[in-house]
C-alpha positions in Angstrom: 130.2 169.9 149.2 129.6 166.5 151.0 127.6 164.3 148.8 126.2 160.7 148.8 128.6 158.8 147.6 126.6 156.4 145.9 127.9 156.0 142.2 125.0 158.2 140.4 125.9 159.1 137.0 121.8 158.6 135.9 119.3 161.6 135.3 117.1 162.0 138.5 114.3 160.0 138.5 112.7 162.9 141.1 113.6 166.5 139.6 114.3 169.3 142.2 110.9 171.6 142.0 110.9 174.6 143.7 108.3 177.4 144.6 107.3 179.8 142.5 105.6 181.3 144.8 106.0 185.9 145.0 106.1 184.8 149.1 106.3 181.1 149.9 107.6 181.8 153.5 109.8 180.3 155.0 110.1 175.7 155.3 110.4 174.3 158.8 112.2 171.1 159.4 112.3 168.8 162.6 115.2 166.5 161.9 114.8 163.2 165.2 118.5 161.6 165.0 120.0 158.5 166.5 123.0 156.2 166.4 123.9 152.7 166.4 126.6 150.5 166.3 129.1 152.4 169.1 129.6 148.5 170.3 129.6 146.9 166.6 132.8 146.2 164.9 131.7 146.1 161.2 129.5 148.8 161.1 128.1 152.2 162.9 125.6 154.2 161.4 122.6 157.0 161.8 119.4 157.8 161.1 116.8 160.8 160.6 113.1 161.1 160.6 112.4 164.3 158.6 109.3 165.9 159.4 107.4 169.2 158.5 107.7 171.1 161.6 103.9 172.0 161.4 103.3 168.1 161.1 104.2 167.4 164.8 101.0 167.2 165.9 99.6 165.0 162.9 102.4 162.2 163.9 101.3 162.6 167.4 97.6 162.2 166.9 98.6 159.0 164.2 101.3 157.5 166.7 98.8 157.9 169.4 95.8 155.8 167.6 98.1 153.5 166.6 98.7 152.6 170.0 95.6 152.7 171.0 94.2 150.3 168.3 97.3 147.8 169.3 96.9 148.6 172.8 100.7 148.3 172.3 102.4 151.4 175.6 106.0 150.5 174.8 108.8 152.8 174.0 109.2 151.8 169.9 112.0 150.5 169.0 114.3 147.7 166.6 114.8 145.8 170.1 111.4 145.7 171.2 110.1 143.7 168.3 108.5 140.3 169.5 105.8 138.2 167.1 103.0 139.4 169.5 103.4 142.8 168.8 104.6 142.7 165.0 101.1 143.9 164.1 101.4 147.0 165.4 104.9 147.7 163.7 104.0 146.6 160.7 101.1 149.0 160.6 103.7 151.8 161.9 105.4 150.9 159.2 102.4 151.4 156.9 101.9 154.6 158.1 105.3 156.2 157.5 105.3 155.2 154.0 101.6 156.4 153.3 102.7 160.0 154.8 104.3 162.4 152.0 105.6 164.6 155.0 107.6 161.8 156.4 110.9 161.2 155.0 114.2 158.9 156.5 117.9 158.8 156.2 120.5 156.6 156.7 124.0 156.5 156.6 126.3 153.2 157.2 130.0 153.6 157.9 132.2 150.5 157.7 134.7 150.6 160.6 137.3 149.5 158.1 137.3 152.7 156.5 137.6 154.7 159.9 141.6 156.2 160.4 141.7 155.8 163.8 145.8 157.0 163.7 143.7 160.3 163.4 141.7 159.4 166.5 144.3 158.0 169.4 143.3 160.5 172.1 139.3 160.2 171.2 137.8 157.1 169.4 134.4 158.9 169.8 135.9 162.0 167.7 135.7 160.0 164.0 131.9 158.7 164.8 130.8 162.4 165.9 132.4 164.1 162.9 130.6 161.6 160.7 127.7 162.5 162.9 127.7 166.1 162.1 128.8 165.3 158.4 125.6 163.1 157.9 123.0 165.9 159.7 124.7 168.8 157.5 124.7 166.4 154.1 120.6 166.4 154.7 120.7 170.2 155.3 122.4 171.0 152.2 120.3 168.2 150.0 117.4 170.1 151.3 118.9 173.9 150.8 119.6 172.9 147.2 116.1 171.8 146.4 114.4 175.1 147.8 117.0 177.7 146.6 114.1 180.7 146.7 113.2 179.8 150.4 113.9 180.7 153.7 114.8 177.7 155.9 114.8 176.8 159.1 116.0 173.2 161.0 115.5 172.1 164.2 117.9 169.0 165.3 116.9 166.5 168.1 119.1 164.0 168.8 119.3 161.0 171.2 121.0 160.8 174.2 124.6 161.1 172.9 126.6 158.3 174.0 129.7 160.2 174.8 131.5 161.1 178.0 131.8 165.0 176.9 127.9 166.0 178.4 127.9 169.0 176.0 128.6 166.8 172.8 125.3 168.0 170.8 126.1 172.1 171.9 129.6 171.5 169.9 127.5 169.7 167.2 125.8 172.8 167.3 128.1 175.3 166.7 130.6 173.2 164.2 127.0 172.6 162.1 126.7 176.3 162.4 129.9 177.0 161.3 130.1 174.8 158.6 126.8 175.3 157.3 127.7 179.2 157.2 130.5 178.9 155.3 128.9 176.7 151.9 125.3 178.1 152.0 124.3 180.7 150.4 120.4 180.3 151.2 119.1 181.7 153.9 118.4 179.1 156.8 118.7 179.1 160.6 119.9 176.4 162.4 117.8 176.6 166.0 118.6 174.0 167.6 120.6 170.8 168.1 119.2 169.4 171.4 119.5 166.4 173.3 116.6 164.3 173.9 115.4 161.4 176.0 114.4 158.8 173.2 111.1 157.8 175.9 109.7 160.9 175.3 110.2 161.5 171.6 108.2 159.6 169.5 110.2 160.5 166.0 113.2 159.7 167.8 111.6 156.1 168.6 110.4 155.6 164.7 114.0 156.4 163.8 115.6 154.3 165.8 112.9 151.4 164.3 114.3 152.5 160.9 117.5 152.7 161.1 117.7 149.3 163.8 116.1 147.3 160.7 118.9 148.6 158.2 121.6 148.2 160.8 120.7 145.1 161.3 120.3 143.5 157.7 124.0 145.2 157.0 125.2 143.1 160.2 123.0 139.9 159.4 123.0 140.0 163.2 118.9 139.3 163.6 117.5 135.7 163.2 114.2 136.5 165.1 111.1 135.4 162.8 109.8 139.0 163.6 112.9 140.9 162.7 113.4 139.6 159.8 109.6 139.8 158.6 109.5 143.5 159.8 112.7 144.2 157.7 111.0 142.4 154.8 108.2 144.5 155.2 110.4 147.6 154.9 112.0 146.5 152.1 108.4 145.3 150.6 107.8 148.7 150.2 110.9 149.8 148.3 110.3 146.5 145.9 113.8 145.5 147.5 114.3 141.8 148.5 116.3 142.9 151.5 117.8 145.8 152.9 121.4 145.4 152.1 122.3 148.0 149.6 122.0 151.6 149.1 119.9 154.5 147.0 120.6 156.9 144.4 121.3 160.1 146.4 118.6 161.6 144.4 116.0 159.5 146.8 113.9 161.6 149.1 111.4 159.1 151.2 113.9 156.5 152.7 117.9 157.4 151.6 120.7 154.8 152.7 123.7 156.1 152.1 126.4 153.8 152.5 130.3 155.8 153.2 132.8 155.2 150.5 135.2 158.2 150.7 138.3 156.1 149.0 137.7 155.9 145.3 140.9 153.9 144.9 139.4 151.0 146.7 136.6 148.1 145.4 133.1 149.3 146.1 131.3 146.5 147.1 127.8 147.6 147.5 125.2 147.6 145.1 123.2 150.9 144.5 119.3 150.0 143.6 116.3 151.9 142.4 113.7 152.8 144.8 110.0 151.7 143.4 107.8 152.7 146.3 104.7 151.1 147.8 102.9 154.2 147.7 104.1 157.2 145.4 103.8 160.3 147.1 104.8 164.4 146.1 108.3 165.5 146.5 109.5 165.6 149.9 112.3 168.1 149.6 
């Protein structure tokens, strides 16, 4: 089984509950993907707004009056940060961490640790297998919380920035595949489907999230903005920065940072998670 491979050898600070419900029906996921780093050479990564299904209209109706008190009409996103309109990021900020049925992941992978002898013919094949590795690490994490329910996922992903056009239908059907193989819970995968990042509004808070974490790993950002908004983040997990990773056992924001070689010095410090706002189990 793929795992976070941050070192946890601690008891969980948040144990696994599950229902004991005669008929709890079945748990709907929407899982809003993106990437970053295709053009960085230290670092690529991805990120993942979980969401209730049922929720979508909730995070609608909260995007919607957030942008309405702000008066801010702009696609959201890390690169559209400016001092004007930190206000309303910081507040959208707020509002993912004050919502139990919001959750994010992360994973970082250091291009140093990529093979690329395995990937002469295809550069792009390495990042989409850790692609698919980081969606299905998320479904199994959530699988093994809920062992007496039903699942079902459905996967949205940003435009994919490959040249193969049907790169999220073979995510699709290796996710299915895999997934098939090491679960023994009864799930169904629906969907993994492209979508344009204008018109998806988790996308968009995803790629916020995972731009501000991307960012601090790179130390690329010296905008007064940036930086705040990142500190604002971090606020929130009592972290002075963003440059380290979680326990795996974390549910509302997970960075998981890619160490697959045990033979070589782990240089990244793993840190406790002491949240804003406490909230109920997500998963």
């Amino acid at each position: 089984m793929l795992k976070n491979t941050a070192l946890d050898s601690r008891p969980s600070t948040s144990p696994i509950q599950s229902s004991s419900n005669k008929n709890p029906g079945t748990l709907r996921w929407l899982i809003s993907a993106d990437e970053s780093g295709t053009d960085s050479n230290k670092y690529y990564g991805f990120g993942a707004l979980w969401m209730k299904y049922q929720r979508r209209g909730d995070f609608l109706q909260g995007i919607w009056e957030l942008r309405v008190e702000h008066d801010y009409w702009e696609e959201i996103k890390w690169t559209n940060i400016f001092l004007k309109r930190l206000e309303f990021y910081e507040d959208l900020i707020e509002y993912f961490f004050k919502h139990d049925w919001l959750a994010f992941r992360c994973l970082i992978v250091p291009r140093e640790i990529v093979d690329m002898a395995y990937h002469l013919d295809n550069p792009n094949i390495g990042f989409f297998k850790h692609y698919g590795m980081f969606i299905e690490d998320g479904i199994k994490k959530c699988t093994d919380a809920h062992p007496d329910r039903d699942m079902e996922f459905r996967v949205w992903v940003d435009n994919l920035s490959s040249s193969y056009k049907k790169e999220a239908e073979k995510m699709e059907k290796i996710l299915i595949s895999k997934l098939k193989k090491e679960l023994s819970v009864k799930y169904n995968l629906t969907s993994v489907i492209q979508q344009d990042s204008k018109k998806a509004q988790s996308i968009q808070l995803a790629d916020l999230l995972l731009g501000a974490v991307m960012a601090a790993w790179r130390q690329e950002t010296k905008m007064s903005a940036k930086l705040d908004l990142q500190l604002n983040i971090a606020e929130h997990l009592d972290w002075r920065d963003l440059r380290a990773d979680t326990w795996k056992t974390e549910r509302k924001f997970n960075i998981w940072w890619f160490h697959p070689n045990r033979e070589r010095p782990r240089y990244v410090k793993t840190r406790d998670v002491n949240l804003k706002y406490k909230y109920s189990l997500f998963y």
